[in-house]
C-alpha positions as CSV (number, residue, x, y, z in Angstrom):
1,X,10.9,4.5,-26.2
2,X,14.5,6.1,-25.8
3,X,15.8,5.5,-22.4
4,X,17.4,8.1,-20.2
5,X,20.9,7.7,-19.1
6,X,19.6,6.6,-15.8
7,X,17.4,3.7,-17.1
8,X,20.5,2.5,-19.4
9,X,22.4,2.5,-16.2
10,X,19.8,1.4,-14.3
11,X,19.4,-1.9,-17.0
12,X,23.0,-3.1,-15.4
13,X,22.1,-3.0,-11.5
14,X,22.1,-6.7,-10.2
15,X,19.9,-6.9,-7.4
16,X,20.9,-8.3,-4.4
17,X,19.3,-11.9,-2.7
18,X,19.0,-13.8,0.2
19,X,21.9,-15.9,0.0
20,X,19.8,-18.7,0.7
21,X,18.1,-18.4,-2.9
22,X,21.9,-18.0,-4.1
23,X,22.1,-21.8,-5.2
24,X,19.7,-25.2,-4.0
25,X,17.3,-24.9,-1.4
26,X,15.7,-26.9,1.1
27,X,12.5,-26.1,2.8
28,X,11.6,-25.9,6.3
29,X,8.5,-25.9,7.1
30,X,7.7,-24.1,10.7
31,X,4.5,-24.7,13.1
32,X,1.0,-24.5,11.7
33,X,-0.7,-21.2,11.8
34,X,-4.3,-20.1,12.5
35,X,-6.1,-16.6,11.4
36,X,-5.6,-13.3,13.3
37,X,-9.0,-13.7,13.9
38,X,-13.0,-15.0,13.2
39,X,-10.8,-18.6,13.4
40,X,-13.8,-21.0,12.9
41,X,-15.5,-18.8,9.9
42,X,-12.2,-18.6,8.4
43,X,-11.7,-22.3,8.2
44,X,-14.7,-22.9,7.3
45,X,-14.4,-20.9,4.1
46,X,-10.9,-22.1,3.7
47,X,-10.3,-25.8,4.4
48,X,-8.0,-26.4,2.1
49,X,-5.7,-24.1,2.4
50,X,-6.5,-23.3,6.0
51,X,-3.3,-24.0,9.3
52,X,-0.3,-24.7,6.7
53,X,2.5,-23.9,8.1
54,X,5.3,-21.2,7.4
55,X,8.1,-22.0,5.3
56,X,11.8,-20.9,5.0
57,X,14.3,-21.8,2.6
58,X,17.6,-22.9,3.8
59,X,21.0,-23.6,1.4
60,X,21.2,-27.3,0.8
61,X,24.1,-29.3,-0.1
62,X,22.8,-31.0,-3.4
63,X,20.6,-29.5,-6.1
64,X,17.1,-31.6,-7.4
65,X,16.3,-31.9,-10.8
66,X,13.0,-30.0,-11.0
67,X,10.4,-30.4,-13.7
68,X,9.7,-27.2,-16.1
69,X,6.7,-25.4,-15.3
70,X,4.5,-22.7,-16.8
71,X,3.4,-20.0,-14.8
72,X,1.1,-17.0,-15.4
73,X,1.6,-13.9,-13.5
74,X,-0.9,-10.9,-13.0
75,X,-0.3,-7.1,-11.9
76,X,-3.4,-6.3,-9.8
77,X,-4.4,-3.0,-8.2
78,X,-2.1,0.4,-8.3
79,X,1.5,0.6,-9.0
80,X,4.4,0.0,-6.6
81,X,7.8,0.8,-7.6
82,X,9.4,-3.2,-8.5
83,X,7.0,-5.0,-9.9
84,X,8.5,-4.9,-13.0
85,X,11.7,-6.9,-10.3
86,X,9.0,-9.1,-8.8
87,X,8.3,-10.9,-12.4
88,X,11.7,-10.8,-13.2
89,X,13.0,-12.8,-10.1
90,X,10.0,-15.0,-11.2
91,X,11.3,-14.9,-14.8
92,X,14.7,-16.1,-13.2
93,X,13.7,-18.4,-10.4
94,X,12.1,-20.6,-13.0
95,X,14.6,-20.8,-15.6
96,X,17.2,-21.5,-12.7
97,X,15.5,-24.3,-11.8
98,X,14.6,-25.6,-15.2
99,X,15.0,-23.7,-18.5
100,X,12.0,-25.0,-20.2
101,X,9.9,-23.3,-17.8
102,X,7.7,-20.6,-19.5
103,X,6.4,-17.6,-17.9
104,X,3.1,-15.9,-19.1
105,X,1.8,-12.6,-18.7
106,X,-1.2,-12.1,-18.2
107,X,-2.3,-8.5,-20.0
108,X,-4.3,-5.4,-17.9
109,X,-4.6,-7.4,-14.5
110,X,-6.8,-10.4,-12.9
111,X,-9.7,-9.6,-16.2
112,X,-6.4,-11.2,-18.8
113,X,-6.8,-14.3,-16.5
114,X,-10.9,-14.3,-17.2
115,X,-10.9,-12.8,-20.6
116,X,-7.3,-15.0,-22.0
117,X,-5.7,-12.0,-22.9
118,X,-2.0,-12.6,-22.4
119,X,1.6,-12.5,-23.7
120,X,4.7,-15.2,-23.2
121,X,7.4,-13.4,-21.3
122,X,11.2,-14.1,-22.8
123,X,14.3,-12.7,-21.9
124,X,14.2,-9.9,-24.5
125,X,10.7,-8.8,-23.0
126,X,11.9,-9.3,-19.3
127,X,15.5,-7.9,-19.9
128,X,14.0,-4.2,-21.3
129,X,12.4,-4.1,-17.7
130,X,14.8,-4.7,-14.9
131,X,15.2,-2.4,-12.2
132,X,12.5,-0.1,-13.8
133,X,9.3,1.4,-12.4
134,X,5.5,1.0,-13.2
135,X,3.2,-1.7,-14.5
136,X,3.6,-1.0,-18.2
137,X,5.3,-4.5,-18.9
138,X,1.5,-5.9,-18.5
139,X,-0.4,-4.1,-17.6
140,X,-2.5,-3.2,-14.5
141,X,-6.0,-3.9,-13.2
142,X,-8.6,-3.5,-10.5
143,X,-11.3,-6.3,-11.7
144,X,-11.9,-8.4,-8.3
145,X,-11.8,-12.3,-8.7
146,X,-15.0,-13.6,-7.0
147,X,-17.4,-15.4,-9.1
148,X,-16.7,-19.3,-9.7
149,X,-17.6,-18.2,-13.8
150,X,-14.6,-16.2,-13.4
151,X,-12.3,-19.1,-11.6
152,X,-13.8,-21.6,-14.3
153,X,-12.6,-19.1,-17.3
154,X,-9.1,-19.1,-15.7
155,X,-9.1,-22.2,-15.3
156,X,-9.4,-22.9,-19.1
157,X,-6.7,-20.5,-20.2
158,X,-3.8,-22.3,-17.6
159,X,-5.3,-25.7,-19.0
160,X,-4.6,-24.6,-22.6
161,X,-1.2,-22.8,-21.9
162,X,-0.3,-25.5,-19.9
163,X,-0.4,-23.5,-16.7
164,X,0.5,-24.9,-13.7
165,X,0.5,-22.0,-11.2
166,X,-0.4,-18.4,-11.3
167,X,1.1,-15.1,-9.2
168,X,-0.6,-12.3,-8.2
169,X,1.3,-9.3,-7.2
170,X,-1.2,-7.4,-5.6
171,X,-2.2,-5.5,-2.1
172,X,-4.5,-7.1,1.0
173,X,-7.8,-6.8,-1.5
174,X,-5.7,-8.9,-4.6
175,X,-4.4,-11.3,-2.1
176,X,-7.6,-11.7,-0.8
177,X,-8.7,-12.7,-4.3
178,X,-5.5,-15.1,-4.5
179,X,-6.5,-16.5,-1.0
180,X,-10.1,-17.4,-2.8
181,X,-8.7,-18.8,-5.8
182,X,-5.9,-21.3,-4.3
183,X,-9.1,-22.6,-2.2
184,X,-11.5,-22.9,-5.3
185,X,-8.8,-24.9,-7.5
186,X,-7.8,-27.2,-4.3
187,X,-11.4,-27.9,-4.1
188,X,-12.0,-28.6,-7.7
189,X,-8.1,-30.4,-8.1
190,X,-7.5,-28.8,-10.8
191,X,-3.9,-28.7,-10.2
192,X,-3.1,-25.4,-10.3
193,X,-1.4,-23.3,-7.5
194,X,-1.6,-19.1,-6.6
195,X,1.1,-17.6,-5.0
196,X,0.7,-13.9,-3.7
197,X,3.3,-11.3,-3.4
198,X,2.7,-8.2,-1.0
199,X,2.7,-5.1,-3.0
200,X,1.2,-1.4,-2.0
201,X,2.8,1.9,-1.0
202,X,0.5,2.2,1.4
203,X,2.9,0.0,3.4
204,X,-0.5,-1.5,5.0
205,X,0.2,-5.2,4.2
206,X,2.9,-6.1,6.8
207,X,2.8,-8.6,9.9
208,X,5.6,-10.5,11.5
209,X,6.3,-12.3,8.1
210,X,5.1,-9.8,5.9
211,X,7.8,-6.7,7.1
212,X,6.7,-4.1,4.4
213,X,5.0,-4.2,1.3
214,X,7.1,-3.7,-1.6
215,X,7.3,0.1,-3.1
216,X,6.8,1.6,0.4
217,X,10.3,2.4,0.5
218,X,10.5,4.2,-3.0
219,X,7.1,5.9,-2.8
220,X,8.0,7.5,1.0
221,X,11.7,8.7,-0.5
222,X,10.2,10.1,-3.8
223,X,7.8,12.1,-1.0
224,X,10.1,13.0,1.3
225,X,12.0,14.6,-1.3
226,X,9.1,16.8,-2.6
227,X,8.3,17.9,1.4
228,X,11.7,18.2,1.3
229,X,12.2,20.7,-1.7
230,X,8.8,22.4,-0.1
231,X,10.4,22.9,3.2
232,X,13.5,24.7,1.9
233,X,11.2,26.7,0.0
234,X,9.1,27.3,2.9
235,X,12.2,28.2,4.9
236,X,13.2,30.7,2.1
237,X,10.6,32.7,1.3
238,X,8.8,32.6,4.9
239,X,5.4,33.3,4.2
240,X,3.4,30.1,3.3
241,X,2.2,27.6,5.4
242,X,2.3,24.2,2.9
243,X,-1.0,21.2,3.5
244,X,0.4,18.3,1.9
245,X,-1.9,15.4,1.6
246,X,-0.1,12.1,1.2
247,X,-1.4,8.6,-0.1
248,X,-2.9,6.0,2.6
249,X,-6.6,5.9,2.3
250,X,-6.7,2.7,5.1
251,X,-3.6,3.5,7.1
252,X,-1.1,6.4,8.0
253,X,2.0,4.7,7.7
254,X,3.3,6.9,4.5
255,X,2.5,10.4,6.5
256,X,4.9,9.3,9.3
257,X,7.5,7.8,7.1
258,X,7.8,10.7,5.5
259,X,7.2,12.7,8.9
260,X,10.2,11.0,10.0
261,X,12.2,11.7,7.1
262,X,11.9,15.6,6.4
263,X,10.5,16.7,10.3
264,X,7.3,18.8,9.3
265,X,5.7,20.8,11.5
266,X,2.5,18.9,12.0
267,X,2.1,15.7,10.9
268,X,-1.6,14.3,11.5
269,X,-1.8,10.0,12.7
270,X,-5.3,9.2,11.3
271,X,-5.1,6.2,13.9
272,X,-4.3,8.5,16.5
273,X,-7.2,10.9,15.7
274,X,-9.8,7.9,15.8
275,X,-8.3,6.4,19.3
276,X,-8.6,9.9,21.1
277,X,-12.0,10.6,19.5
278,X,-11.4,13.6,17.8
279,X,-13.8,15.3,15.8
280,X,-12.5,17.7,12.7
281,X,-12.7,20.9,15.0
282,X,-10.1,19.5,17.2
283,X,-7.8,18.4,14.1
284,X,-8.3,22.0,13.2
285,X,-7.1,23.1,16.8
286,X,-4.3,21.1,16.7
287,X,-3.2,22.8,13.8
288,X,-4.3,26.6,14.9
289,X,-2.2,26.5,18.0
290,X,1.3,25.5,16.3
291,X,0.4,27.9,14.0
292,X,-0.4,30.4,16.7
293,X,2.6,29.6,18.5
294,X,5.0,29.9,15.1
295,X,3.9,33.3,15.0
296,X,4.2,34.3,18.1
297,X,8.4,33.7,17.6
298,X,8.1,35.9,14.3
299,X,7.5,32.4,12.1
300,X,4.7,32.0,9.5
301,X,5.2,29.2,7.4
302,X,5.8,25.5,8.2
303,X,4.5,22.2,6.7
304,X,1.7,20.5,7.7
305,X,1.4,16.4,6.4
306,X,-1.8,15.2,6.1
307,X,-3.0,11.1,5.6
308,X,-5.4,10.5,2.8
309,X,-8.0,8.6,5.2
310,X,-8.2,11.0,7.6
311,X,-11.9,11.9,7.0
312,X,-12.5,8.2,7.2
313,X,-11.0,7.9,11.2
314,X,-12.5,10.6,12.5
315,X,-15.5,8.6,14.4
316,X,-18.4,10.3,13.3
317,X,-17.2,11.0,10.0
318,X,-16.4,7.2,10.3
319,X,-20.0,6.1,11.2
320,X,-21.3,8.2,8.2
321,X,-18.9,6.8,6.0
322,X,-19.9,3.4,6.7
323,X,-23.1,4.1,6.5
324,X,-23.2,5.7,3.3
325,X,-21.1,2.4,1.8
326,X,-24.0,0.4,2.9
327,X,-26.8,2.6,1.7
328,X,-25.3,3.2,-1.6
329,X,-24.3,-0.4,-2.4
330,X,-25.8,-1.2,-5.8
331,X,-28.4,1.7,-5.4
332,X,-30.6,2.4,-8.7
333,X,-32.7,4.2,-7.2
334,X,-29.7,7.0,-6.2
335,X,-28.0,6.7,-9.0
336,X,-31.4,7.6,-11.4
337,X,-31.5,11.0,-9.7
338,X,-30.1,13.8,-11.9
339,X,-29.4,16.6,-9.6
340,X,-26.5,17.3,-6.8
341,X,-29.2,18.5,-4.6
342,X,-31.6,15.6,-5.2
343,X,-29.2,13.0,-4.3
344,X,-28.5,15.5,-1.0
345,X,-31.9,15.1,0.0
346,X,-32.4,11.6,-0.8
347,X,-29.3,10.4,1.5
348,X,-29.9,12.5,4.3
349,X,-33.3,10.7,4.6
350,X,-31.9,7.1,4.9
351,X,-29.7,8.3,7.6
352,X,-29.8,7.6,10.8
353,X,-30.2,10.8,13.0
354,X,-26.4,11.3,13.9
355,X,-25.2,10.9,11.0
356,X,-27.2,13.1,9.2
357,X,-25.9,15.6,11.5
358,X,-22.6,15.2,10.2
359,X,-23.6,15.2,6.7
360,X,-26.1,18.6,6.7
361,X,-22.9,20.2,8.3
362,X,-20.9,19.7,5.5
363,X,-19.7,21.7,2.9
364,X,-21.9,21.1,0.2
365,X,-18.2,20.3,-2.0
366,X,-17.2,17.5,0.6
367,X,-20.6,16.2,1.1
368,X,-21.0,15.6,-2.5
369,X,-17.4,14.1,-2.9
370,X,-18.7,10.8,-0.2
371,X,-21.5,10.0,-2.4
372,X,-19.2,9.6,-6.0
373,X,-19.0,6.6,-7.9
374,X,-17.8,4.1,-4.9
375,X,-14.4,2.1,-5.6
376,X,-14.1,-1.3,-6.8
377,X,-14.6,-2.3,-3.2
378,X,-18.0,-0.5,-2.6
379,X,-15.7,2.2,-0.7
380,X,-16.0,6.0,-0.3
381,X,-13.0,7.0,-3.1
382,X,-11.4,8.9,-0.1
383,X,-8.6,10.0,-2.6
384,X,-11.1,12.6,-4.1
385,X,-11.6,14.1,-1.0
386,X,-9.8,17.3,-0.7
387,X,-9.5,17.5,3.1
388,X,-6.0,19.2,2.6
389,X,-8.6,22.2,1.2
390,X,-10.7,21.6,4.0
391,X,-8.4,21.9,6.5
392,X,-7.0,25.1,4.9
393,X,-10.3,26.6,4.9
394,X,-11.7,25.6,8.7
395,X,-7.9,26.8,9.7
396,X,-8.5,30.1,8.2
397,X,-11.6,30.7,9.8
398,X,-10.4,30.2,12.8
399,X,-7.4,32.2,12.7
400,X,-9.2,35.0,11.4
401,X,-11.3,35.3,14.7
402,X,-8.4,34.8,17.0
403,X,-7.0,37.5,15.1
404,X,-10.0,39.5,16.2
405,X,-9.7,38.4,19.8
406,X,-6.1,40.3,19.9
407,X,-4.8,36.4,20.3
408,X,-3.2,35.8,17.0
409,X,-0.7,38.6,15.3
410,X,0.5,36.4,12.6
411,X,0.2,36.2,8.5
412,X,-1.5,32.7,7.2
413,X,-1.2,32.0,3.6
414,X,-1.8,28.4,2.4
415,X,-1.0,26.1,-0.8
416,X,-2.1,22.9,-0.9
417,X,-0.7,19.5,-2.3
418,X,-1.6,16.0,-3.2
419,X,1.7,13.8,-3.6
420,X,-0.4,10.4,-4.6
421,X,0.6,9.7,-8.4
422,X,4.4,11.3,-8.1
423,X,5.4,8.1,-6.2
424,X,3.8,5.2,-7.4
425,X,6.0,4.4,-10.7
426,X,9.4,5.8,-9.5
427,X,12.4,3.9,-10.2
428,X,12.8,1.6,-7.5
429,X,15.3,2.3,-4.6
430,X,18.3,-0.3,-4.3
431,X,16.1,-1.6,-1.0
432,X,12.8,-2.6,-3.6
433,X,14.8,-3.4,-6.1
434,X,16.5,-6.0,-4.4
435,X,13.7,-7.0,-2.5
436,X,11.1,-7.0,-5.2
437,X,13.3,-9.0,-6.7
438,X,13.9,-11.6,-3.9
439,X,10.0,-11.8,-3.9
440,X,9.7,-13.2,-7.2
441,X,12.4,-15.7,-6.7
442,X,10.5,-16.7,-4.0
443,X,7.5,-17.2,-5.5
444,X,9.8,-19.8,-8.0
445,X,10.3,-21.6,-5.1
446,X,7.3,-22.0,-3.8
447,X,5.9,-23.3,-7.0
448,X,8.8,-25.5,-7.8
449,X,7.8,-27.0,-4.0
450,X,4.3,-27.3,-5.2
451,X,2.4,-25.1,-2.7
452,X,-0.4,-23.0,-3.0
453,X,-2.7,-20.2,-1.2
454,X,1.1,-19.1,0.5
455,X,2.3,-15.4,0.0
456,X,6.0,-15.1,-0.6
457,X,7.5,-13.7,2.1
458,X,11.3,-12.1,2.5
459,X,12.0,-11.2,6.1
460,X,14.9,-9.8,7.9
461,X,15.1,-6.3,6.1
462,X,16.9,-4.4,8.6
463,X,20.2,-6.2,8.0
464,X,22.2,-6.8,4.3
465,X,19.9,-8.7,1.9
466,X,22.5,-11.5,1.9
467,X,20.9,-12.0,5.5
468,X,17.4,-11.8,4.8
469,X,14.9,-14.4,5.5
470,X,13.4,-16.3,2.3
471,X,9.9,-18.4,2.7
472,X,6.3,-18.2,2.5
473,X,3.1,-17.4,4.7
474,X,-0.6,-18.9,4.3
475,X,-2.8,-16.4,3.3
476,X,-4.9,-17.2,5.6
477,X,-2.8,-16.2,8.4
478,X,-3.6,-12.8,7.4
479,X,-7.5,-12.9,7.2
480,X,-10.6,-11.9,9.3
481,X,-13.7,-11.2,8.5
482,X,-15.3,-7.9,7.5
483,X,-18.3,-5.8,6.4
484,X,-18.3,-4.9,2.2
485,X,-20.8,-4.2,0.4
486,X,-23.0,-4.9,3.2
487,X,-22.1,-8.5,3.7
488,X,-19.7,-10.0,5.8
489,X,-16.6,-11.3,3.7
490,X,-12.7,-12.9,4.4
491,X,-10.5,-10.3,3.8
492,X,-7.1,-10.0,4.8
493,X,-6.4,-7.0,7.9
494,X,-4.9,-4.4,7.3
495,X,-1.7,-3.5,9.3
496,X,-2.7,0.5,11.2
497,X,-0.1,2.3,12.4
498,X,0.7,1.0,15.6
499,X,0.7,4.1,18.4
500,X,2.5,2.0,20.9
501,X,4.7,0.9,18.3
502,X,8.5,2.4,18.0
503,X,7.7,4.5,15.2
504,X,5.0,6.7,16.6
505,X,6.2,6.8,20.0
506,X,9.6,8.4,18.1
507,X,7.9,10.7,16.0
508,X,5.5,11.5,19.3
509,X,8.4,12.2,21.5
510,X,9.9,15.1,18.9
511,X,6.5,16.3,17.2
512,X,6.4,19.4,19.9
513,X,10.3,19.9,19.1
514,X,9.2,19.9,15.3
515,X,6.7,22.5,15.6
516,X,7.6,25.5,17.6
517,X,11.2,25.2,15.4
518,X,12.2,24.9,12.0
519,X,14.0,21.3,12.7
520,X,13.2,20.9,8.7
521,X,15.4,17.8,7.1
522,X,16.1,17.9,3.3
523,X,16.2,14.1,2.2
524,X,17.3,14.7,-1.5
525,X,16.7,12.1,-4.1
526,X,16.7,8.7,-4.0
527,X,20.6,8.0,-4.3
528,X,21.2,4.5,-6.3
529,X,24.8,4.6,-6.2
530,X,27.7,5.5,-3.5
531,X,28.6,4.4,-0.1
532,X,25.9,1.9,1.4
533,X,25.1,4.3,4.5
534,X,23.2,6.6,2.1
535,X,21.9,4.0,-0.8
536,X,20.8,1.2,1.2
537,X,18.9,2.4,3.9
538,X,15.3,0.7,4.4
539,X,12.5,2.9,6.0
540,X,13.1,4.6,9.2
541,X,9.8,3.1,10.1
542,X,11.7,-0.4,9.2
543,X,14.8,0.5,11.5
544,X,12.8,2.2,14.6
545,X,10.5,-1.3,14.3
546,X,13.6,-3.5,14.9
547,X,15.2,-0.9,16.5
548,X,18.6,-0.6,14.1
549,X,19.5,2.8,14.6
């Protein structure tokens, strides 16, 4: 393809490292760890790979001869700007340790693995695909690794490459799947090692080791710029009131990055709505009075950010949800009926009496949306739920009979927007570029040091990469045990936005500041060159959480 004068200069960026992983390492292994929680069910499952401890790497004074190694590498789930970084630091870690060391690819996610569909990675392959976004060196894919047929078919393709370890660069789901296959080959010796790297926008992988999933950081900047551009708009023509709905099906954390980036107007926590019990009426009012009191100083437009999941946190929609995730679970006998209103009838009979309150009240359009084809997980596909239109609609409504009442004087127009897609394959900032980076070189450690069931882990992200924190964390650290597809499984918890954490409590104490005025910021594009205070800035959510302002 013919490469923009961006990408050529992009090809040149070096990406900065822990300087640690800048020449021999030792490790350091740290106290033994247990699960965040269900302890004795998670051991159980896992007792191989179960209380390792964390690891650092730390400069040492003499470098070891290590053997060459062949390892495979898989792109699982959605895009994150830097994975294309992550299997180059891989790429380098290796050949920096030995350069006989092959990497493999394997081709359209974790089913290249079961199906032997792969490519060797050189430098000519890995060189066209530094610093750039997407998946499109390898190819992406959602297939879940469960079934031992599965693990045995990998197993033959790393025995016939000469495999000795595998990467998957993946979200909490993928690493679950890692977390399950490092346990099955340490129980069956077959002596090869899985190494996870944290990857989603979302940003709902993180803990103490895990700081931020990679692409977090490019995906909130390539947002904030849209709301941005939308604001100034907003603020120019003064007429439209903009719903954006942003990604984070499981977690809010992108809707208050980008809250605390651009200053909207209203910015809906889906964690917030589900601790206070709110019901979608009372979203709707929360809306209907900023709007009310914009108008009432002669101002009727503003922006309103909305989190993907927030159908799924408000409790009774919640309960319904869950429900209808059990209930439709590998059901024949719903998906044999033919008709919209067919399959209406036939849920609202299976559910118990509450919820089917929720669901008659529906619109028909929404109603229909929570019984699609489920996810790979068994999930509601909460990204085709349109609640931005929802919202736009009950809002409406609502202002048209205050209007009635003499209350409201105000104009309401609405457009509606979806920024899911727009983010996920950017160019990645300096931060994920150097961090995506520092990942895979990390992984290269790891596997050099012979572990397994360990996610890489780079810590420290506040301050210059040259200070960050270079190890790994057990998977299993993460885990706890939850409901899917009606059974109870290991899976590793998501991180929620935190409402006594630093973030929210920020964003809380301006959000009434942010909606009676036009406060609006205009973040621009991502910059990847000039002065460091406005291309190297992580995440304000990074900087309130270790409080670097």
């Amino acid at each position: 393809m013919e490469k923009s004068p961006l990408q050529i200069s992009r090809s040149l960026y070096h990406p900065k490292m822990p300087k640690a992983l800048g020449g021999p390492v030792v490790l350091k292994e740290g106290k033994a760890t247990e699960s965040v929680a269900d302890q004795a069910a998670i051991k159980e499952l896992f007792p191989n790979t179960y209380g390792m401890p964390l690891i650092t790497f730390e400069p040492a004074t003499e470098k070891v001869a290590a053997p060459a190694v062949n390892v495979g590498v898989i792109l699982s789930g959605g895009q994150a700007p830097g994975g294309h970084n992550v299997i180059s630091g891989i790429f380098d870690g290796i050949k920096a340790l030995n350069p006989e060391s092959k990497l493999y690819g394997f081709l359209g996610g974790p089913s290249g693995l079961v199906d032997h569909k792969y490519v060797e990675l050189t430098a000519d392959i890995i060189d066209e695909y530094r610093n750039t976004g997407g998946f499109d060196i390898i190819g992406s894919g959602r297939t879940k690794l469960e079934e031992t047929e599965q693990f045995d078919k990998g197993a033959e393709i790393c025995k016939e490459l000469g495999i000795n370890a595998i990467v998957i660069i993946g979200g909490d789901d993928s690493n679950t799947n890692a977390c399950v296959l490092a346990e099955y080959y340490a129980q069956k010796k077959t002596g090869i090692q899985v190494i996870g790297c944290p990857k989603t926008i979302d940003g709902d992988l993180k803990n103490e080791m895990i700081e931020t999933s990679f692409g977090f950081d490019t995906a909130c900047k390539v947002y904030s710029e849209l709301i941005g551009n939308i604001q100034r708009d907003a603020n120019s023509a003064k007429k439209y009131y903009h719903f954006i709905r942003l990604m984070g099906r499981s977690a809010s954390h992108i809707a208050l990055e980008c809250a605390l980036q651009s200053q909207p107007n209203v910015c809906i926590v889906s964690e917030e709505v589900e601790a206070k019990n709110l019901t979608l009426s009372d979203v709707v009012e929360q809306i209907v009075k900023v709007i009310v009191d914009r108008a009432s100083q002669g101002l009727n437009f503003g922006t309103i950010l909305i989190p993907e999941g927030l159908i799924e946190f408000i409790p009774a929609m919640k309960k319904l949800i869950a429900e209808l995730n059990d209930l439709l679970a590998h059901n024949d006998d719903f998906n044999a009926l033919e008709t919209e209103d067919e399959k209406r009838q036939y849920v609202k009979g299976l559910l118990s009496p509450e919820s089917r309150e929720v669901y008659r009240d529906l619109p028909k359009g929404i109603a229909r949306q929570l019984t699609l084809d489920r996810d790979p997980h068994g999930n509601v596909q909460v990204s085709l739920i349109e609640t931005e239109k929802l919202l736009i609609e009950m809002v409406a409504k609502r202002l048209a009979k205050l209007k009635a009442a003499g209350s409201y004087k105000g104009k309401f127009s609405a457009i509606n927007h979806f920024f899911g897609y727009e983010g996920r394959c950017a160019i990645p900032s300096n931060f994920d570029a150097n961090y995506t980076y520092s990942l895979g070189y990390t992984a290269a450690l790891l596997i050099s040091a012979g572990k397994t069931g360990y996610m890489s882990s780079v810590r420290n992200l506040t301050a210059p990469a040259e200070e960050w924190i270079a190890g790994g964390v057990p998977i299993t650290m993460m885990m706890n045990m939850e409901r899917r597809h009606g059974a109870m499984k290991p899976v590793i918890q998501k991180a929620l936005v935190l409402l006594d954490g630093a973030p929210f409590k920020y964003f809380a104490s301006k959000r009434e500041t942010w909606a009676t005025t036009t406060s609006f910021v205009y973040p621009g594009p991502i910059q990847y060159y000039g002065p460091a205070e406005v291309c190297e800035q992580p995440t304000r959510t990074l900087q309130l959480e270790h409080n670097a302002e």
